[in-house]
N, C-alpha and C positions, 0 to 999 in steps of 0.2 A: 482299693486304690482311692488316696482323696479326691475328691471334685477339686477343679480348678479356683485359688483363691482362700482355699480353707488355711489353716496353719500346717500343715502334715506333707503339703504338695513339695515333693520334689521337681525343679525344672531342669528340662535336659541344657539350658543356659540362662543365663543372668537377665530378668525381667526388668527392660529399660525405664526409666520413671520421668516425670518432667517436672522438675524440683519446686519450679513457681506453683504449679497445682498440686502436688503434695500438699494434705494437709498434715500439721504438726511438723514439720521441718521448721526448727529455728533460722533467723538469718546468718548465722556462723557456719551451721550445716550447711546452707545452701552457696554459701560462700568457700566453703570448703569439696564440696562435689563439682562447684564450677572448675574452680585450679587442679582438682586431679583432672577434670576431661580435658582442661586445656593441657597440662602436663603427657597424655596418653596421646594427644593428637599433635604434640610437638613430635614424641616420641617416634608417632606414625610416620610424619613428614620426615623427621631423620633417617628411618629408614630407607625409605623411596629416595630421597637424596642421594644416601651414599651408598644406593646401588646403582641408581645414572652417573652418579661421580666415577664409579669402577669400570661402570661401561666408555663412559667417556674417557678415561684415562688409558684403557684397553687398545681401543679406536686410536688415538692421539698417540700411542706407541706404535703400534702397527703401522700408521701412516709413516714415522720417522724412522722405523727401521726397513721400511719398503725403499723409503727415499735413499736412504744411504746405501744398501744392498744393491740399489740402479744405480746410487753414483758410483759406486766400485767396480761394478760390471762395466758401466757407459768408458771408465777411464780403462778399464783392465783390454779392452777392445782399442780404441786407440792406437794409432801409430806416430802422432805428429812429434814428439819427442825422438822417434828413429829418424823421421823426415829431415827436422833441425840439424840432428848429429851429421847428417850424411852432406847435407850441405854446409854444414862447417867444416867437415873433414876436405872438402870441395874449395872451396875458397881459400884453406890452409893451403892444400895444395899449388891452386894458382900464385898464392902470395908468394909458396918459396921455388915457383917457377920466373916468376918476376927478377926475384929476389939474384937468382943466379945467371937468369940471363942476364940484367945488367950487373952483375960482378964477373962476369967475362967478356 
């Protein structure tokens, strides 16, 4: 097996470098290694985003179908729509008790 360093060494991952102290890196190389890491840690950051974005949007649906499922319940319970009818059936009532007692 090589020593560490030799030309022959396989690593089990990618040996990070710091471009300014590299020696023999031209300035185009090193301008060109900056924008893929900035490219790879956009990358990173979009990922993390648009799994808070699905959680959040997950959450934000949950809350609006919670809400709606208790408004349908909260009205489905309800009586005052019966309450109304019963007292307009009531007042009809008296009107055309009015109504006949003074037409007699």
């Amino acid at each position: 097996m090589a020593a560490p360093g030799e030309p022959g060494e396989t690593a089990a991952f990618a040996r990070r470098i710091d471009p300014a102290r590299e020696p023999g890196l031209s300035a185009e190389q090193r301008r060109l290694m900056a924008q893929v890491e900035f490219a790879q840690r956009q990358r990173a950051l979009q990922r993390r985003l648009r799994s808070r974005n699905v959680l959040l949007a997950l959450a934000i649906g949950a809350v609006t179908v919670g809400i709606y499922g208790y408004t349908f319940y909260s009205v489905s319970q309800e009586r005052f729509l019966d309450e109304l009818e019963q007292e307009a059936e009531a007042a009809r009532t008296r009107a055309r008790a009015r109504t006949e007692g003074a037409a007699s």
